[in-house]
ROFI-11810 format. One record per residue: residue number from 1; residue in three letters; x, y, z of N, C-alpha, C, O in turn. Coordinates in steps of 0.1 Angstrom, whole numbers, plus 5000, padded with zeros to 4 digits. Example, Ala and Ser with C-alpha at 12.3 -4.5 7.8 and 13.67 -1.06 7.14 Angstrom:
2
<domar resi="1" resn="ALA" n_c1="5132" n_c2="4943" n_c3="5078" ca_c1="5123" ca_c2="4955" ca_c3="5078" c_c1="5132" c_c2="4967" c_c3="5078" o_c1="5142" o_c2="4967" o_c3="5085"/>
<domar resi="2" resn="SER" n_c1="5128" n_c2="4978" n_c3="5071" ca_c1="5137" ca_c2="4989" ca_c3="5071" c_c1="5129" c_c2="5000" c_c3="5079" o_c1="5134" o_c2="5011" o_c3="5080"/>
//
This chain:
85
<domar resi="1" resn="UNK" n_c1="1835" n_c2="3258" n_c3="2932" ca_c1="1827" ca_c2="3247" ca_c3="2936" c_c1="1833" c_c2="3239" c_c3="2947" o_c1="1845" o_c2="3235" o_c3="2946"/>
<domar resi="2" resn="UNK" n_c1="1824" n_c2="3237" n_c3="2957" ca_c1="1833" ca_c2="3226" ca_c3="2966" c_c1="1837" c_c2="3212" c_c3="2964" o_c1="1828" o_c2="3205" o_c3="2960"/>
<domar resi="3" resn="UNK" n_c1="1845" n_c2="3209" n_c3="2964" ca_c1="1850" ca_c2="3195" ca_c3="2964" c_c1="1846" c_c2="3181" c_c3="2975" o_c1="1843" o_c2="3169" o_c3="2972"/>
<domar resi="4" resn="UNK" n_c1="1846" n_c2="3184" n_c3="2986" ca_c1="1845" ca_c2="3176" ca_c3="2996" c_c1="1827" c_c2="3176" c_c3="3002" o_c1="1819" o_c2="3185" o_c3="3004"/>
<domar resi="5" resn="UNK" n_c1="1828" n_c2="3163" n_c3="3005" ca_c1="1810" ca_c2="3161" ca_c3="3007" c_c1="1803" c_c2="3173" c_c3="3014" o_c1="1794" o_c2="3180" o_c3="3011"/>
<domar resi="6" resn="UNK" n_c1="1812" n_c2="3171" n_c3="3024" ca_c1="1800" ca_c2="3184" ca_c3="3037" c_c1="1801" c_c2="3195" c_c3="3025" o_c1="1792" o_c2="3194" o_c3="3017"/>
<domar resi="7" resn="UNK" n_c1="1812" n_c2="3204" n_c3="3022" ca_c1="1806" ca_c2="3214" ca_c3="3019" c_c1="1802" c_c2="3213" c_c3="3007" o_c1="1804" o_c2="3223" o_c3="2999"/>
<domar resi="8" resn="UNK" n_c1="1797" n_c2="3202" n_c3="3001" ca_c1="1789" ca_c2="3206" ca_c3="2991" c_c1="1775" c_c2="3203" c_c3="2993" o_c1="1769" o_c2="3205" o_c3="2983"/>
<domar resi="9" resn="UNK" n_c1="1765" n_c2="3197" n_c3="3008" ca_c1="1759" ca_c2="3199" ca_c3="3014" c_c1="1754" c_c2="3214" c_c3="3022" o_c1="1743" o_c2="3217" o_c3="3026"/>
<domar resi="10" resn="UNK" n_c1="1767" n_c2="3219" n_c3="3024" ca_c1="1766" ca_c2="3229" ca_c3="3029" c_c1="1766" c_c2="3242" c_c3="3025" o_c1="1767" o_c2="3252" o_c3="3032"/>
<domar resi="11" resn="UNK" n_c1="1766" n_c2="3243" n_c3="3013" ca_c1="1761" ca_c2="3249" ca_c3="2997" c_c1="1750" c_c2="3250" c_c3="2996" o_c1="1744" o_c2="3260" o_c3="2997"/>
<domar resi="12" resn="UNK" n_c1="1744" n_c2="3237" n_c3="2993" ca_c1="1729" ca_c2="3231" ca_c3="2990" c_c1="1719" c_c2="3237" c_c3="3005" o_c1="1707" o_c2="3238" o_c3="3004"/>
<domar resi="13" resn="UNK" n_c1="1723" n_c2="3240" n_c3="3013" ca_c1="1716" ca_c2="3240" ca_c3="3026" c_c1="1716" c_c2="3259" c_c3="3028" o_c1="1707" o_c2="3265" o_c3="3033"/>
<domar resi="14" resn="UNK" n_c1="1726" n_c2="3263" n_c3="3022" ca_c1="1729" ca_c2="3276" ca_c3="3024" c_c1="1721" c_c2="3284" c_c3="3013" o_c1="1718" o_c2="3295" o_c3="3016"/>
<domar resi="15" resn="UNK" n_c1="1717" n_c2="3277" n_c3="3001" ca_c1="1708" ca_c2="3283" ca_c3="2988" c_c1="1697" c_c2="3281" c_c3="2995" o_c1="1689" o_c2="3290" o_c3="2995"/>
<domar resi="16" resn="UNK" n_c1="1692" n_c2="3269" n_c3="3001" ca_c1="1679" ca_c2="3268" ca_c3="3007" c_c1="1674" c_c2="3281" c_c3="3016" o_c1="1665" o_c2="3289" o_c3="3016"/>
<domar resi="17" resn="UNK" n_c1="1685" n_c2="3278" n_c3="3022" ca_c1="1680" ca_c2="3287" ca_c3="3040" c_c1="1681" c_c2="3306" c_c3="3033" o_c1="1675" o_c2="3316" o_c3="3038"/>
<domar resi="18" resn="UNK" n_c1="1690" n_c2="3306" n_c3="3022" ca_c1="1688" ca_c2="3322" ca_c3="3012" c_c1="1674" c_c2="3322" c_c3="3008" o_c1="1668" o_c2="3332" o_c3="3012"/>
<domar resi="19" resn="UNK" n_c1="1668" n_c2="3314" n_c3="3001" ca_c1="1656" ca_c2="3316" ca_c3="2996" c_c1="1646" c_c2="3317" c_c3="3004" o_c1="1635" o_c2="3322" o_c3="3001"/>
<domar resi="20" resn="UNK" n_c1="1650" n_c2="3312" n_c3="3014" ca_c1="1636" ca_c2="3306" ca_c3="3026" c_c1="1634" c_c2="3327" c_c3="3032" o_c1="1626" o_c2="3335" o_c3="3031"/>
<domar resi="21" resn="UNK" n_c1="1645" n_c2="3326" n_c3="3035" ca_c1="1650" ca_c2="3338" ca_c3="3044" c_c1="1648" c_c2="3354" c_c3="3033" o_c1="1647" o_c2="3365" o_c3="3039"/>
<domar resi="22" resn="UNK" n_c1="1648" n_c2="3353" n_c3="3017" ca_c1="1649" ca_c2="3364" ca_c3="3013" c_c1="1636" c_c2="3372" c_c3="3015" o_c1="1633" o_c2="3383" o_c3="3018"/>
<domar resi="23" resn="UNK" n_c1="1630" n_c2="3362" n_c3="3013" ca_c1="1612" ca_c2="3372" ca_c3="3012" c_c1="1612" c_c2="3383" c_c3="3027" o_c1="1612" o_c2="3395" o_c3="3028"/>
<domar resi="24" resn="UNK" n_c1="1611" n_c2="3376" n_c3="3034" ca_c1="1607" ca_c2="3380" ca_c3="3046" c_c1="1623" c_c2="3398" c_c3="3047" o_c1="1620" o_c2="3407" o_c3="3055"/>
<domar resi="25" resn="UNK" n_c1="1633" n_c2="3399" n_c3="3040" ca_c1="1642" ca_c2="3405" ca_c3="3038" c_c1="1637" c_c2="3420" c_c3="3029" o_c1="1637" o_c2="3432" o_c3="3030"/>
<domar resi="26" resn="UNK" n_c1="1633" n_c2="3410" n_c3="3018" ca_c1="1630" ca_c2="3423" ca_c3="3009" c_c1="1613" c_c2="3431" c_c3="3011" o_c1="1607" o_c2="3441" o_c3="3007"/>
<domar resi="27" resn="UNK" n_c1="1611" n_c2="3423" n_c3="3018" ca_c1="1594" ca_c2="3430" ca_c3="3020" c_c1="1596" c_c2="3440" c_c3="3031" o_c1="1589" o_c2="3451" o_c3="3031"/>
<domar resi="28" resn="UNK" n_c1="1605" n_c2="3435" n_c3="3040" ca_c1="1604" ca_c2="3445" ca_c3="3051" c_c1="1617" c_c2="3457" c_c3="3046" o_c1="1620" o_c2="3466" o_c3="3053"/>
<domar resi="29" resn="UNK" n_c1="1623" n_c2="3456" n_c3="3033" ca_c1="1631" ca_c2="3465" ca_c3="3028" c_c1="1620" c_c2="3478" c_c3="3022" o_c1="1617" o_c2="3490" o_c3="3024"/>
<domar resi="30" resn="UNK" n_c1="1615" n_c2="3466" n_c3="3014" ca_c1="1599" ca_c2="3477" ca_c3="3005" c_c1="1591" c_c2="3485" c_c3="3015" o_c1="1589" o_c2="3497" o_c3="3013"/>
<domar resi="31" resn="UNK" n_c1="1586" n_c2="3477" n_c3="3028" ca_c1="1581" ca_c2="3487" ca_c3="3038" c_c1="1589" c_c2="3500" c_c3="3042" o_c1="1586" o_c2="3510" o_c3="3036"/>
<domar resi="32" resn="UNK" n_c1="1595" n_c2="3500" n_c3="3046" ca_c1="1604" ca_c2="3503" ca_c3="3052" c_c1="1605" c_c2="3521" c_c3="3039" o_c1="1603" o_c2="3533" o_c3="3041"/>
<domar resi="33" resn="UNK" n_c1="1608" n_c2="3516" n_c3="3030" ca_c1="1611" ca_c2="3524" ca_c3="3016" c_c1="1595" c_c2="3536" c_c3="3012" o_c1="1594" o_c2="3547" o_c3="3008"/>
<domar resi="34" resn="UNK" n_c1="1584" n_c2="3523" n_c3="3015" ca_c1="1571" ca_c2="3536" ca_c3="3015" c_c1="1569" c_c2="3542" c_c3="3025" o_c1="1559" o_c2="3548" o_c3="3026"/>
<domar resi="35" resn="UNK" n_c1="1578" n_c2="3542" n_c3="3036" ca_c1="1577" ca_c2="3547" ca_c3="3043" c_c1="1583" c_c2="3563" c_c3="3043" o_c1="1578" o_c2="3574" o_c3="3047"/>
<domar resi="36" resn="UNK" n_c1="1599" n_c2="3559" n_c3="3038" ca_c1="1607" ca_c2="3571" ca_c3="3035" c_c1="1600" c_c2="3580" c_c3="3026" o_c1="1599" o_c2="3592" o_c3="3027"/>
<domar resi="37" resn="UNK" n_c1="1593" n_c2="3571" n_c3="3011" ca_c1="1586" ca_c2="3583" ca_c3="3005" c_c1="1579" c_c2="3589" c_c3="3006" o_c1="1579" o_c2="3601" o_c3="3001"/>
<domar resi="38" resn="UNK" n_c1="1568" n_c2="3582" n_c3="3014" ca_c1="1558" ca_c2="3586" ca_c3="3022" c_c1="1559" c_c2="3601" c_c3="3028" o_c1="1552" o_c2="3611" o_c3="3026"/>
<domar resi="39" resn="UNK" n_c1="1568" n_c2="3598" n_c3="3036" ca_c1="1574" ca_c2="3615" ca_c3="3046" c_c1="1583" c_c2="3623" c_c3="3036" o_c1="1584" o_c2="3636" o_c3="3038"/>
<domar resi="40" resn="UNK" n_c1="1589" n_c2="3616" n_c3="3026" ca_c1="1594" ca_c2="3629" ca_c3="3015" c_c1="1583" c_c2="3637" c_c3="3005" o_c1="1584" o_c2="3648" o_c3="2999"/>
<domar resi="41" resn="UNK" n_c1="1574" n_c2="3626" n_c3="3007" ca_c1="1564" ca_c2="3635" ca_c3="3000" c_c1="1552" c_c2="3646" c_c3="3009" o_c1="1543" o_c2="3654" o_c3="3007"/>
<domar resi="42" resn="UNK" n_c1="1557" n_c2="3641" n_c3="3018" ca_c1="1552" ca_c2="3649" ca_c3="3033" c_c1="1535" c_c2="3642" c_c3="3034" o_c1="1526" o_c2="3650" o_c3="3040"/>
<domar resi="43" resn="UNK" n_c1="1532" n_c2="3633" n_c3="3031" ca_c1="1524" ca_c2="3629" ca_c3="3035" c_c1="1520" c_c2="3620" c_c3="3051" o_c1="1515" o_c2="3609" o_c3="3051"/>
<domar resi="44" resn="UNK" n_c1="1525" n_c2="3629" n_c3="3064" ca_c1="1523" ca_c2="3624" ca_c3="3075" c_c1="1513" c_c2="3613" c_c3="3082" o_c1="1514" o_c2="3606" o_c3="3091"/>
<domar resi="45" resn="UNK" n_c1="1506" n_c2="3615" n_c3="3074" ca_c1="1487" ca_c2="3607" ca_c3="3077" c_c1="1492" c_c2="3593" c_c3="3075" o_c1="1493" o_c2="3584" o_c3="3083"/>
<domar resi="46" resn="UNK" n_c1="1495" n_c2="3593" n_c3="3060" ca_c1="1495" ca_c2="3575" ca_c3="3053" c_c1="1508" c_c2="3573" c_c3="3064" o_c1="1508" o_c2="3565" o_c3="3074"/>
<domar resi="47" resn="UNK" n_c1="1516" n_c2="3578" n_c3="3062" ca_c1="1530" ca_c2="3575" ca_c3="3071" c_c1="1526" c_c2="3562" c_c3="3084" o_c1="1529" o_c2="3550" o_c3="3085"/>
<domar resi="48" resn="UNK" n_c1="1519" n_c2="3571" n_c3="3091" ca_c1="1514" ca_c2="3572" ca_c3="3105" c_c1="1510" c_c2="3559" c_c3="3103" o_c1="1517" o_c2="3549" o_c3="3108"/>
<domar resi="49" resn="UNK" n_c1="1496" n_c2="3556" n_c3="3096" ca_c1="1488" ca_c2="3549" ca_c3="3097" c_c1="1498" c_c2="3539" c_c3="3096" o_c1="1499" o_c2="3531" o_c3="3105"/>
<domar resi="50" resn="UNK" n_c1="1507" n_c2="3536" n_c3="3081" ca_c1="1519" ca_c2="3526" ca_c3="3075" c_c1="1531" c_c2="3522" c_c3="3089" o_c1="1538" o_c2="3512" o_c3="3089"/>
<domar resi="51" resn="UNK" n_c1="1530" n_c2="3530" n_c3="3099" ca_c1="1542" ca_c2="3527" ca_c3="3104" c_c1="1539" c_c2="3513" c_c3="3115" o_c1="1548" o_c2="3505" o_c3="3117"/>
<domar resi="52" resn="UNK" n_c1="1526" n_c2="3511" n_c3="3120" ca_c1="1528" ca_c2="3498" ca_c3="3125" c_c1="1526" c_c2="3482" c_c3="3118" o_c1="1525" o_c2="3470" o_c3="3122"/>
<domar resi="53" resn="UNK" n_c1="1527" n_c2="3488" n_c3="3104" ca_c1="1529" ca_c2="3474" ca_c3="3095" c_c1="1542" c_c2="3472" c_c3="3095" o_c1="1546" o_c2="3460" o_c3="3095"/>
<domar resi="54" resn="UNK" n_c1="1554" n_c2="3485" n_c3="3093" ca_c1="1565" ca_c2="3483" ca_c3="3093" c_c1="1568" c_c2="3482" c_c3="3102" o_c1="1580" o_c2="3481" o_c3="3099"/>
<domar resi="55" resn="UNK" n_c1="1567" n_c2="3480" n_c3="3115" ca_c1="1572" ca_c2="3477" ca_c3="3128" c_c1="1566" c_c2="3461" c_c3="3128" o_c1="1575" o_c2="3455" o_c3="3134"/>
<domar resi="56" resn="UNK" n_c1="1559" n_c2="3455" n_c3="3125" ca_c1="1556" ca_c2="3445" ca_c3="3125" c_c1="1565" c_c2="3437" c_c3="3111" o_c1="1571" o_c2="3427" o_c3="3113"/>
<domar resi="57" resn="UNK" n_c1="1564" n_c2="3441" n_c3="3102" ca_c1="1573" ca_c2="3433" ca_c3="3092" c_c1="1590" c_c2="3434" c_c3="3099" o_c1="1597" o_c2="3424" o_c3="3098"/>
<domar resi="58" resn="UNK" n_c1="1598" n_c2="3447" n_c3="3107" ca_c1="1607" ca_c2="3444" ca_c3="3112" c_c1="1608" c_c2="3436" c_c3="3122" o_c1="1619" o_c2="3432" o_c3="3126"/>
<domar resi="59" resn="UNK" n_c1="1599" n_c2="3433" n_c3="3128" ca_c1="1602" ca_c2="3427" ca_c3="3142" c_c1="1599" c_c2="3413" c_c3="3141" o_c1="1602" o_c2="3405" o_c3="3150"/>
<domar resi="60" resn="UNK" n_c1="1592" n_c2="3407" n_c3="3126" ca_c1="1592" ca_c2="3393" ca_c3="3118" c_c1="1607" c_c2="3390" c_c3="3116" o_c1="1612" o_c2="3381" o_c3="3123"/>
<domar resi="61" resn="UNK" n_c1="1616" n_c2="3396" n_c3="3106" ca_c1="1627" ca_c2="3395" ca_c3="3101" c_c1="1634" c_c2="3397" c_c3="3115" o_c1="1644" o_c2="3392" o_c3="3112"/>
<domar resi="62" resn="UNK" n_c1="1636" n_c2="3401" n_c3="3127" ca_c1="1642" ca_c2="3398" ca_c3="3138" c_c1="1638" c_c2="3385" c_c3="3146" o_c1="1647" o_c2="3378" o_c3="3150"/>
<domar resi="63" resn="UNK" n_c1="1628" n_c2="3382" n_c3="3147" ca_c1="1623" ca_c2="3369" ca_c3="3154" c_c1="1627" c_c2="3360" c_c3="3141" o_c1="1619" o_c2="3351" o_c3="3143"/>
<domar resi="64" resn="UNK" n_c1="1633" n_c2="3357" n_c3="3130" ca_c1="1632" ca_c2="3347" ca_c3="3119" c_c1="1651" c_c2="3350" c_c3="3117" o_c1="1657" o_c2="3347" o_c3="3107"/>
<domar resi="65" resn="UNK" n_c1="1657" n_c2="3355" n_c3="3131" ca_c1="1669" ca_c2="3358" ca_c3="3127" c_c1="1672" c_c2="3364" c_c3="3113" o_c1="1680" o_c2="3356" o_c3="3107"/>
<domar resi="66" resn="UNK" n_c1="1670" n_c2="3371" n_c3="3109" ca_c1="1673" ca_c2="3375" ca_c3="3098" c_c1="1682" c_c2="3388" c_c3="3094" o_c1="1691" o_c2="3389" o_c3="3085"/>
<domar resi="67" resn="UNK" n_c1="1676" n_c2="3399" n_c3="3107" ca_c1="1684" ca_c2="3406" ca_c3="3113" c_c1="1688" c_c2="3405" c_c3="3126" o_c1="1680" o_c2="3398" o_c3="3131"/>
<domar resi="68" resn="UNK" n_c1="1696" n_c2="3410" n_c3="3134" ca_c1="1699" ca_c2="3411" ca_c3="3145" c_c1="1682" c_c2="3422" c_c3="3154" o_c1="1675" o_c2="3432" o_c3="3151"/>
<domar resi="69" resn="UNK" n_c1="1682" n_c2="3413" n_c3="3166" ca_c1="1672" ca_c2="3420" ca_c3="3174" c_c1="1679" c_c2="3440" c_c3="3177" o_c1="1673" o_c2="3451" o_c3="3178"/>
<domar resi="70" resn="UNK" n_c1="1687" n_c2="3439" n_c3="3177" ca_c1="1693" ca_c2="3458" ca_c3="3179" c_c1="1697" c_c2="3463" c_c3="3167" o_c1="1701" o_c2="3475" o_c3="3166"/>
<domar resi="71" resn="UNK" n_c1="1694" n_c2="3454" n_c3="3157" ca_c1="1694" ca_c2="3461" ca_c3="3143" c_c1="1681" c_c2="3466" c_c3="3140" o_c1="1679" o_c2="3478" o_c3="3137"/>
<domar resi="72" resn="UNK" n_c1="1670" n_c2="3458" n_c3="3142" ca_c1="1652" ca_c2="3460" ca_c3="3143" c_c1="1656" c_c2="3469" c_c3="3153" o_c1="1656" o_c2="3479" o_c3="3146"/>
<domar resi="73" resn="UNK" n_c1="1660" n_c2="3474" n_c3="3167" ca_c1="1651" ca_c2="3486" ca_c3="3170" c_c1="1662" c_c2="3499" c_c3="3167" o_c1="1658" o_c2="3511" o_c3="3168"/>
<domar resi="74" resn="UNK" n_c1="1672" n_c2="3496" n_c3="3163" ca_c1="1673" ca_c2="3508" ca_c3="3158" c_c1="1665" c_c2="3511" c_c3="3147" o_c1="1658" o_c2="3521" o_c3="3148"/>
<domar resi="75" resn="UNK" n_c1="1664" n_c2="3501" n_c3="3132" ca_c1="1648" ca_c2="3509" ca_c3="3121" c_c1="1639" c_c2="3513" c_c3="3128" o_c1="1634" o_c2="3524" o_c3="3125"/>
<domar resi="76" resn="UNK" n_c1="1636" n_c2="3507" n_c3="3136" ca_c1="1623" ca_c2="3509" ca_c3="3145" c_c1="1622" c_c2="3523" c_c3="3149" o_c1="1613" o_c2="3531" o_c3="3147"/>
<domar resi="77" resn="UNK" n_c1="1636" n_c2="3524" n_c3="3156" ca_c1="1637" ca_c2="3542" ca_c3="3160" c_c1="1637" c_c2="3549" c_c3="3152" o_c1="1631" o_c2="3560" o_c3="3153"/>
<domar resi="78" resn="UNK" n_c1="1648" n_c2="3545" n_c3="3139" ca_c1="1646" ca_c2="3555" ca_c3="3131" c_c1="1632" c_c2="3560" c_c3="3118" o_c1="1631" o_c2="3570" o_c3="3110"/>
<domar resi="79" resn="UNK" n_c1="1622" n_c2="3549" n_c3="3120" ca_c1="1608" ca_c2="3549" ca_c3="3112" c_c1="1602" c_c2="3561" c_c3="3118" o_c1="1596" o_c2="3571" o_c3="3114"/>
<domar resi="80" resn="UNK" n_c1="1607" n_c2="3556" n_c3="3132" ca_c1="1593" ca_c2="3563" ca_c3="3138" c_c1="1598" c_c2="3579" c_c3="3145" o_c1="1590" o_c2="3585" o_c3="3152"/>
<domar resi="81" resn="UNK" n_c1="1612" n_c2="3586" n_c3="3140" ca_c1="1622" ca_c2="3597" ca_c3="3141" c_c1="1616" c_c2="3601" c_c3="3126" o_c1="1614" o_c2="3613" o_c3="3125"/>
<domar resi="82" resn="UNK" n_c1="1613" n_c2="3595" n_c3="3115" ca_c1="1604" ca_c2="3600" ca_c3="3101" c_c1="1595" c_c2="3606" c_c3="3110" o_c1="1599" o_c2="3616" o_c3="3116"/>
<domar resi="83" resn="UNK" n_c1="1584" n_c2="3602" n_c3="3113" ca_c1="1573" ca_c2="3606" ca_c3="3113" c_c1="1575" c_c2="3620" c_c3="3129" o_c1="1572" o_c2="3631" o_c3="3126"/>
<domar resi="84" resn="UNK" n_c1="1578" n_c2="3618" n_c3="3135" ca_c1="1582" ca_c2="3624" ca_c3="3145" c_c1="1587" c_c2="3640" c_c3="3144" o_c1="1583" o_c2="3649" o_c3="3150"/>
<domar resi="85" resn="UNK" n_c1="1599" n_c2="3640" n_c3="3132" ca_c1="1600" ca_c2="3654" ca_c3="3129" c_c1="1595" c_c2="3662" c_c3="3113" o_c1="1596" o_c2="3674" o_c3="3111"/>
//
């Protein structure tokens, strides 16, 4: 536990900005995941249709800093490298 004022503000500010920040994390994790099964179960069609929601839930979590903008386009490349071969 911190002892000194700031960082125990800066605790308090760091739980905030995790919570604020997780949703937008794990949803574009879940996309991202029906996507892989999607194409393991070789269903190309739903894939397809699914892939510009996941390109839009990653390119949210990059504009909300969450990930790095060249972390989104590499998923990006590799979603769309699923469906591709």
């Amino acid at each position: 536990m911190p002892i000194i004022k700031s960082a125990i503000k800066r605790a308090r500010q760091n739980t905030v900005r995790r919570s604020r920040r997780q949703p937008y994390k794990t949803h574009m994790k879940t996309m991202m995941r029906k996507m892989v099964d999607l194409t393991n179960e070789g269903k190309k069609d739903e894939a397809a249709k699914l892939l510009p929601s996941v390109y839009k839930t990653i390119d949210t979590a990059a504009k909300k800093n969450i990930i790095h903008p060249k972390n989104a386009a590499r998923k990006k490349s590799r979603m769309a490298k699923l469906i591709a071969k």
